[in-house]
KERO-412039 format. One record per atom (N, C-alpha, C): residue in three letters; x, y, z. Coordinates in steps of 0.02 Angstrom, whole numbers, plus 50000, padded with zeros to 5 digits. Each point is the difference from the previous one (the first is absolute). Example, Ala and Ser with C-alpha at 12.3 -4.5 7.8 and 13.67 -1.06 7.14 Angstrom:
<drenvos>
ala506604971650390 ala499555005950000 ala500455006050000 ser499825005349964 ser500425005950003 ser499615005550037 
</drenvos>
This chain:
<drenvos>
unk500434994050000 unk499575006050000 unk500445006250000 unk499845004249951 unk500655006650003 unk499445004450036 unk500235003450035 unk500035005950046 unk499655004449935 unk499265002650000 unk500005005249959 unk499945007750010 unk500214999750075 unk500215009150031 unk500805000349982 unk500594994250013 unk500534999549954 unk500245003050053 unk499984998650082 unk500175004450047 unk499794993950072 unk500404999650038 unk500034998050048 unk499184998550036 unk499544995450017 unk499425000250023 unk500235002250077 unk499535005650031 unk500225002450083 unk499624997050057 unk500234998850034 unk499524991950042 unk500065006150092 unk499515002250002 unk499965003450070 unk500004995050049 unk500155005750048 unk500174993850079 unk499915005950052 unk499964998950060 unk500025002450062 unk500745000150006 unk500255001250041 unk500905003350000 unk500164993350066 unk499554995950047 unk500084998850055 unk500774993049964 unk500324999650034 unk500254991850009 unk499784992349976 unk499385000150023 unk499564996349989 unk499645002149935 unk499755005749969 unk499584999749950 unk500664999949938 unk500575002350010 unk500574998849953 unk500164994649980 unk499924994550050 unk500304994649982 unk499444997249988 unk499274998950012 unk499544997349968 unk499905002549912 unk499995008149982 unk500305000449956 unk500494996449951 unk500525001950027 unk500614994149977 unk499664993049960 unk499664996750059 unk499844994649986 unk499715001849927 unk499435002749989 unk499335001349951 unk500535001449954 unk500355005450008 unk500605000249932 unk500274995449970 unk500114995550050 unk500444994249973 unk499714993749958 unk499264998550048 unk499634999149950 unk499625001449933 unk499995004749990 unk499685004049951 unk500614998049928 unk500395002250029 unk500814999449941 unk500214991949984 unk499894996350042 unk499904992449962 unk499364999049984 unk499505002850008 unk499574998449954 unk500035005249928 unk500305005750006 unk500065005049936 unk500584999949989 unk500654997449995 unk500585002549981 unk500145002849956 unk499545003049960 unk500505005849953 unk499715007150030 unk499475001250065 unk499995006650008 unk500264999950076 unk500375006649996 unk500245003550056 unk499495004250043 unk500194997550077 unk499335001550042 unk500695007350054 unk499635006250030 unk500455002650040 unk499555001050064 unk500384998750067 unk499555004150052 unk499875006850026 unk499385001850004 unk499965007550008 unk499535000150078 unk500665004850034 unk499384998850067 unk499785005650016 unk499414999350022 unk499555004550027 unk499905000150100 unk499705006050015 unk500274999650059 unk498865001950021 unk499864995550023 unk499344999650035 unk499805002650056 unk499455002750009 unk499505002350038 unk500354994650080 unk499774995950001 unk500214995750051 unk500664999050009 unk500455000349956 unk500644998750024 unk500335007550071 unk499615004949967 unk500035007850052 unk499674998050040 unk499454997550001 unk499475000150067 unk499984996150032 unk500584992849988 unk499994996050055 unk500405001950051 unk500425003149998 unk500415000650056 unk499675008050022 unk499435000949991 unk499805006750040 unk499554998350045 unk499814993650012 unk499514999750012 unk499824991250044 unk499514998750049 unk500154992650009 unk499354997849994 unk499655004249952 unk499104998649993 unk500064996449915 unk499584994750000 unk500014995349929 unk499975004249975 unk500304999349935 unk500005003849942 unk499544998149939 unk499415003649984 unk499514997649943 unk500344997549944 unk499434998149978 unk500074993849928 unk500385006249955 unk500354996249963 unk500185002049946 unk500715006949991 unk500134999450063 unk500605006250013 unk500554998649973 unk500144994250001 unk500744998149958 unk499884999649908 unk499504999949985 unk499764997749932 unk499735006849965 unk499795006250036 unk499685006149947 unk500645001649965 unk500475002050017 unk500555004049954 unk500134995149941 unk500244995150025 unk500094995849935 unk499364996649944 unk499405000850023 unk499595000449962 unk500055004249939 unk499865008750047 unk500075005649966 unk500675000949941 unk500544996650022 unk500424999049951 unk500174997849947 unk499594994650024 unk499604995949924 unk499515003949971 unk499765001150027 unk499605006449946 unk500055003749978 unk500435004150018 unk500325004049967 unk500655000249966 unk500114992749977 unk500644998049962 unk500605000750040 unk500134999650060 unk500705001750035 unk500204993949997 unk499654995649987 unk500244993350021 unk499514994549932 unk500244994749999 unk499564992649963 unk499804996650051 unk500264998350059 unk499804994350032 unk499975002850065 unk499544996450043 unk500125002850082 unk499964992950032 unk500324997750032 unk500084996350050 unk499845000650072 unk499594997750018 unk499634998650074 unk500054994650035 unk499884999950056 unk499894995150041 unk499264999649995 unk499764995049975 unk499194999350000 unk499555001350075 unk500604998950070 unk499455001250017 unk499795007850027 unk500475004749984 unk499845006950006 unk499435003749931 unk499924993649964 unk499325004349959 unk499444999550005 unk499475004949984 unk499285002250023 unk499994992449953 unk499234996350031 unk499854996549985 unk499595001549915 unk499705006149973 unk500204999649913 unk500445006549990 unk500085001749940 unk500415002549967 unk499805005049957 unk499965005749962 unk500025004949937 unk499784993249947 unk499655001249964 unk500044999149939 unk500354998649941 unk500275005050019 unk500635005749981 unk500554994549986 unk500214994950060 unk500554998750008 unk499714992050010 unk500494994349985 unk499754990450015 unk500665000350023 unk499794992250046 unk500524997250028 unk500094994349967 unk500775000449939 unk500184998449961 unk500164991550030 unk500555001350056 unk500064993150007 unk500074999750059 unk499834993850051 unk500184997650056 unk500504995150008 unk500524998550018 unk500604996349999 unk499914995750047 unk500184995250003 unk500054993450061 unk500125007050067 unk499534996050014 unk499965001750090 unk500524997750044 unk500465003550036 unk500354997550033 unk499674998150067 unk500454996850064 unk499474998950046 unk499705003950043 unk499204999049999 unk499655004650035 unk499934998950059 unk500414997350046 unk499894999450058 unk500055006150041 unk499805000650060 unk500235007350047 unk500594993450044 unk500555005450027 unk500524996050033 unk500045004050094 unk500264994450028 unk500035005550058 unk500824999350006 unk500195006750024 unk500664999350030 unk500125002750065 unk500234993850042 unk499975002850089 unk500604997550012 unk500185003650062 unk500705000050023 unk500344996450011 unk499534993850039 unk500344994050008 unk499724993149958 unk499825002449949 unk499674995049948 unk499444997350030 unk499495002350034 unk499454996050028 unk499505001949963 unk499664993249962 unk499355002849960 unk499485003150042 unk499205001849956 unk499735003650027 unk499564995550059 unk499924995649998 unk499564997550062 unk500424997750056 unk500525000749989 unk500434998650072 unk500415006450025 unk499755007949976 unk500385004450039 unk499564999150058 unk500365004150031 unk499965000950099 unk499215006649974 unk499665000350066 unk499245002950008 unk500595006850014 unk499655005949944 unk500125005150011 unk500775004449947 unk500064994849963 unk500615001849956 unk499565003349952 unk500655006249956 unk499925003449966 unk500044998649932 unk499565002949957 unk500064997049937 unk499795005849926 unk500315000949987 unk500185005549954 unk499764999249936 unk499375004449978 unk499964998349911 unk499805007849989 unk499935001349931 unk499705004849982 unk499214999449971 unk499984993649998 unk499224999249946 unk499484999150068 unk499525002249968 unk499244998850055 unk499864993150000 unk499994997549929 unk500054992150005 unk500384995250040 unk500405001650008 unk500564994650029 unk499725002550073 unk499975007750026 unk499995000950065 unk499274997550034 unk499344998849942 unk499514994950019 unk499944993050014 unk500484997549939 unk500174993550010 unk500244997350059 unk500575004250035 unk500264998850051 unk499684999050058 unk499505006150016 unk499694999750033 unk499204993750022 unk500144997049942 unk499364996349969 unk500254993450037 unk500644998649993 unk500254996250001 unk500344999750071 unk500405003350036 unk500365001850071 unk499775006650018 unk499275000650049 unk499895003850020 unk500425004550036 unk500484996250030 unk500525002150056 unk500675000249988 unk500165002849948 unk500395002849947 unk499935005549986 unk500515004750009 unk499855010550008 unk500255001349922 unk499455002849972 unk500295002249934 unk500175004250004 unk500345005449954 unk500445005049971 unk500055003049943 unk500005005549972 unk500045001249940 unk500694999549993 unk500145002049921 unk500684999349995 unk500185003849916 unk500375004650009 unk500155003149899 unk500514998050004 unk500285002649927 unk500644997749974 unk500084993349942 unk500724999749978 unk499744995549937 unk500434992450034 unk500184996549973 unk500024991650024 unk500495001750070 unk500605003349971 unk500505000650049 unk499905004850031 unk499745004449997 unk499945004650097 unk499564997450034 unk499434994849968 unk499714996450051 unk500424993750034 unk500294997049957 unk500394995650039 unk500605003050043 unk500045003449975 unk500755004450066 unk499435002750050 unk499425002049986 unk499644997550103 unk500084996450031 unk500074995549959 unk500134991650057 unk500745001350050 unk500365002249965 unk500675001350021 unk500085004750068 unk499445004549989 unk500125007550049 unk499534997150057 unk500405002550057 unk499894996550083 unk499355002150032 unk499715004449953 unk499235001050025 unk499494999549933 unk500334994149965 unk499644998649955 unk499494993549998 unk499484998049964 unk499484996850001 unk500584991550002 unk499494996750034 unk500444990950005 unk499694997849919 unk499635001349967 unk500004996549920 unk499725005949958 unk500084999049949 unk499665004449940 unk499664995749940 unk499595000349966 unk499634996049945 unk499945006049931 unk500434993549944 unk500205004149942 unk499924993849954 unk499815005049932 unk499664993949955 unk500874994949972 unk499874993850003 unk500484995949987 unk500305002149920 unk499515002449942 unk500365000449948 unk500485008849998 unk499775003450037 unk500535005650013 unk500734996250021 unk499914996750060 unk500574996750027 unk500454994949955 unk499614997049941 unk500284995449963 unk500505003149960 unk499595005249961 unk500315004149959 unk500435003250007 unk500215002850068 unk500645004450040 unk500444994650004 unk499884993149998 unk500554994150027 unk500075001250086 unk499285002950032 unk500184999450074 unk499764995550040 unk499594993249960 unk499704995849999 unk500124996250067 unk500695002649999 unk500274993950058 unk499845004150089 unk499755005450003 unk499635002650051 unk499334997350020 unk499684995949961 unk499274997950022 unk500124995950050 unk499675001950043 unk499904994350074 unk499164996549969 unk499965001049970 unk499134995749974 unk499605001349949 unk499734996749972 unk499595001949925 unk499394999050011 unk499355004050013 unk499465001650016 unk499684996449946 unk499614997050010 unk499334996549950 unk499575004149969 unk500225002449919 unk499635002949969 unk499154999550017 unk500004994650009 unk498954997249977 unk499785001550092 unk500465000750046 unk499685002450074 unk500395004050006 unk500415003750004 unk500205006550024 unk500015001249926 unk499545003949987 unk499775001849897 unk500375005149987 unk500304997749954 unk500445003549965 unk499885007749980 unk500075002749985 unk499655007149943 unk499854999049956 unk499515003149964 unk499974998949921 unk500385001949960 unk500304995449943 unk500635001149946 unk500355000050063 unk500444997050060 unk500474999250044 unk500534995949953 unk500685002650001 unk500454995949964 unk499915001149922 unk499655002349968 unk499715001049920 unk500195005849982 unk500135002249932 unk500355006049973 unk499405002149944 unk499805006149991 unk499825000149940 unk500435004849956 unk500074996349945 unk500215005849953 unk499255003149946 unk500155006549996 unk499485004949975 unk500345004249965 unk499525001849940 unk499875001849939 unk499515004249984 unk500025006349930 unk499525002549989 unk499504997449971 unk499454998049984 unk499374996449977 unk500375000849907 unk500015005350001 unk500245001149914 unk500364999749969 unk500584997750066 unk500904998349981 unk499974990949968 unk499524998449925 unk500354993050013 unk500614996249984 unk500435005449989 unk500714996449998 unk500184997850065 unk499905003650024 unk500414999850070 unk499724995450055 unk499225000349962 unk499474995550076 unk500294992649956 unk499974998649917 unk500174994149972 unk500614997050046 unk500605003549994 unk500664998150015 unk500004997950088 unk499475004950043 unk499994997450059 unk499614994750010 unk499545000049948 unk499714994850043 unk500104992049971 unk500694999349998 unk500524993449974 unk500174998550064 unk499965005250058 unk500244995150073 unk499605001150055 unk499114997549943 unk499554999350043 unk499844993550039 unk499994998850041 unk499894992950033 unk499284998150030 unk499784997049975 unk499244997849977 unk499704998550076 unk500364996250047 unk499764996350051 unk499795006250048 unk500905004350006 unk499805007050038 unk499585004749956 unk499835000149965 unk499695005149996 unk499274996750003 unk499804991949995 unk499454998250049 unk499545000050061 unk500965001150034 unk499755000950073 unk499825007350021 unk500245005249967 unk499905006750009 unk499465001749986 unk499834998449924 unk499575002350003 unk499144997550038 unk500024994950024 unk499574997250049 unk499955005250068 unk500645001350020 unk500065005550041 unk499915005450010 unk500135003449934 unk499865004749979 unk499145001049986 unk499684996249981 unk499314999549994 unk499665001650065 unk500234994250071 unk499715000750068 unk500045006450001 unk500815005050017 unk500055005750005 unk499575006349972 unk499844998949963 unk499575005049939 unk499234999850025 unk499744993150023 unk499554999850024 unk499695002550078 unk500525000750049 unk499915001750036 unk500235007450024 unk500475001649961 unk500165007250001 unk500665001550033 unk500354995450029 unk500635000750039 unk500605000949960 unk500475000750040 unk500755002249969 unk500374998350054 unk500695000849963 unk500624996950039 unk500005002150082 unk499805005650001 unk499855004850067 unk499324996150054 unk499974997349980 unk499324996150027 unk500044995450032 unk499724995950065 unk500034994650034 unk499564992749979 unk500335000749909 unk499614993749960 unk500714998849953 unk499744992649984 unk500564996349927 unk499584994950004 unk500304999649938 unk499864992249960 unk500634996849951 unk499814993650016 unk500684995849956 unk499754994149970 unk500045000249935 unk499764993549956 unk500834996349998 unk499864992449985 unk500644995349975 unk499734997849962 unk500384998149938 unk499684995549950 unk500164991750011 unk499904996949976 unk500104991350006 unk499544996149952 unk500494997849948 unk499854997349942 unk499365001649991 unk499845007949973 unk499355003549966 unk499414999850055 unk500224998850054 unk499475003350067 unk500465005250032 unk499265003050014 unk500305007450037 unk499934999650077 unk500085001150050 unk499954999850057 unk500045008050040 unk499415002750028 unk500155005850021 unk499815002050059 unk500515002550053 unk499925003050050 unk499835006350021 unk499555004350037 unk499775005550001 unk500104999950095 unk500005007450029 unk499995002650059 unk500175006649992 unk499305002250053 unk499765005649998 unk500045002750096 unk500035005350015 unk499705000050075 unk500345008450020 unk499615000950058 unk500245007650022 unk500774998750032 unk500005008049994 unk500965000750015 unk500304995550057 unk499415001850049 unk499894997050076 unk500164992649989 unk499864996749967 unk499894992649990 unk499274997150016 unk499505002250035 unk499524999850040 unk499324996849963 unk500175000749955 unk499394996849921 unk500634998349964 unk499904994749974 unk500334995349949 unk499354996449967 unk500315000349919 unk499724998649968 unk500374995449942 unk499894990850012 unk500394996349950 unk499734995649968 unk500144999749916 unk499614992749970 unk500564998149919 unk499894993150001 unk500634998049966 unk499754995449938 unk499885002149944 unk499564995749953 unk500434999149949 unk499904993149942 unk500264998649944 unk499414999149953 unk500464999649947 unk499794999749927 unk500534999349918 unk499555001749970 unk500604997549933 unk500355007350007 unk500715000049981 unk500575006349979 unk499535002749935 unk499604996849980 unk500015005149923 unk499355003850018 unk499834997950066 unk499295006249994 unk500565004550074 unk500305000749992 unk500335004050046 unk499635006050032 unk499865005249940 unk499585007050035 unk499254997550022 unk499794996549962 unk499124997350055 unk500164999250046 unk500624995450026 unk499884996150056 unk500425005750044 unk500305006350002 unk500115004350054 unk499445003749994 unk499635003449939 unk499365004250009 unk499384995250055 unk500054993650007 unk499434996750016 unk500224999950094 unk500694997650014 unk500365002650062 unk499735006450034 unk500285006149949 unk499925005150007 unk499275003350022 unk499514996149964 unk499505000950028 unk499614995450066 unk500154994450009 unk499964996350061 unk500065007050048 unk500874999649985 unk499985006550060 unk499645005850018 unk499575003149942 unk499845005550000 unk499394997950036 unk499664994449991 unk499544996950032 unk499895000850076 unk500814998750021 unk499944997250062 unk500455007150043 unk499635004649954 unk500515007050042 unk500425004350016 unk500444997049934 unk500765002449999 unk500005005949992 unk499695003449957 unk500015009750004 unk499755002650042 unk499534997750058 unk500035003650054 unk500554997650054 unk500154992449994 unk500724999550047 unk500615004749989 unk500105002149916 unk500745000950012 unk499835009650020 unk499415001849983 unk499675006250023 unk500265002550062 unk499924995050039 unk500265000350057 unk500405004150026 unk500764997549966 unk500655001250004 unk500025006850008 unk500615003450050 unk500105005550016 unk500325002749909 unk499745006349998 unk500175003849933 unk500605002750006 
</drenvos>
């Protein structure tokens, strides 16, 4: 395929460590699947990347993802690269999500001081996340467990662990950690399908302008059929119920030889209402079977549970 801009395709990114080298990755794929066009990185500096460290209140949907949207739109860039699970559950028009790449693992991980997983810390240990999710889960799970907020990107949260009035564990998604090669810090790997993952947790999307089809063609050569099964099942629940990454809900589909399997949990910040149900079906009806989830829940209350939640 020759390049017919005859010019380097520009693949946006977040500037963090982590979104560079997930980058990286998408580059690298992209170029064995296209080897005769040249891909360059262009980074952009996000809404959220400023406001996390101003701040220790969740940060709404979609803060890491407007600039580089807008960039794509306005030609600064061909490609934007995300972490799927910082995007609004739909999208512009405007713009498709060209391809989803093998999912790395979506597990959440804990890392504590003295390697003790989560059901055997001591009553009253500290435990450090930034997501509302994880800090429900926890609570859902070890009432008597003191949560914590926590900013910063992989490594200033883990150098808490280090500092003498810092939290005894922190919980960080396992494919951040994979990808840094800091893998070997996990004291435990949390069970996607009961401590639920996020939606798109571990999943990348690469994105495109709706009208660019050179560029959506060429990306979407390292689309991977299974993940982008399970997402979008997820992505369906999400849409249906109205939540975002900021929210004390996820869902996680697995595929297994063309069945889908999907986990959902919902509940206030508090932990105090929980809301869980875990259904299968075929991978190829993927979006019914999270819209049909999605509505179970809505059934059973979920927009006035997550209502709840302190604003």
């Amino acid at each position: 395929m020759t390049n017919q801009n005859d010019r380097p395709i520009k693949v946006g990114t977040r500037g963090s460590n982590l979104a560079l080298t997930q980058t990286g990755h998408v580059i690298d794929a992209l170029s064995q699947a296209n080897p005769s066009i040249d891909f360059e990185i262009v980074t952009i500096k996000t809404t959220g990347d400023h406001d996390r460290w101003k701040t220790q209140m969740p940060l709404k949907v979609g803060v890491f993802v407007r600039e580089l949207e807008a960039a794509l739109l306005d030609n600064r860039i061909d490609i934007a690269v995300h972490s799927l699970k910082d995007m609004p559950s739909s999208i512009t028009s405007e713009l498709v999500i060209a391809a989803v790449p093998e999912r790395e693992d979506p597990r959440d991980a804990l890392i504590s001081r003295k390697g003790i997983p989560l059901e055997d810390l001591p009553a009253g240990s500290r435990i450090a996340t930034g997501s509302i999710r994880r800090q429900a889960l926890v609570k859902s799970m070890r009432p008597d467990l003191t949560v914590e907020p926590v900013r910063g990107n992989v490594e200033t949260r883990l150098e808490k662990l280090r500092q003498t009035d810092g939290p005894d564990a922190v919980i960080l998604a396992t494919a951040g950690l994979n990808r840094l090669g800091l893998q070997d810090q996990i004291s435990q790997h949390l069970s996607c399908m009961k401590f639920v993952a996020a939606v798109g947790q571990g999943a990348l999307a690469v994105e495109t302008r709706a009208d660019d089809n050179f560029t959506t063609n060429l990306a979407a050569k390292i689309d991977h059929i299974e993940t982008r099964q399970a997402i979008t099942a997820e992505r369906a629940f999400l849409q249906v119920i109205g939540g975002g990454c900021s929210s004390s809900v996820s869902a996680h589909a697995k595929i297994t030889k063309q069945q889908i399997e999907i986990s959902a949990f919902a509940s206030t910040q508090d932990a105090s209402t929980v809301l869980r149900e875990q259904v299968t079906g075929m991978a190829s009806d993927a979006a019914n079977i999270g819209v049909s989830l999605g509505e179970s829940f809505v059934a059973q209350g979920v927009r006035q549970l997550l209502s709840e939640d302190p604003v």
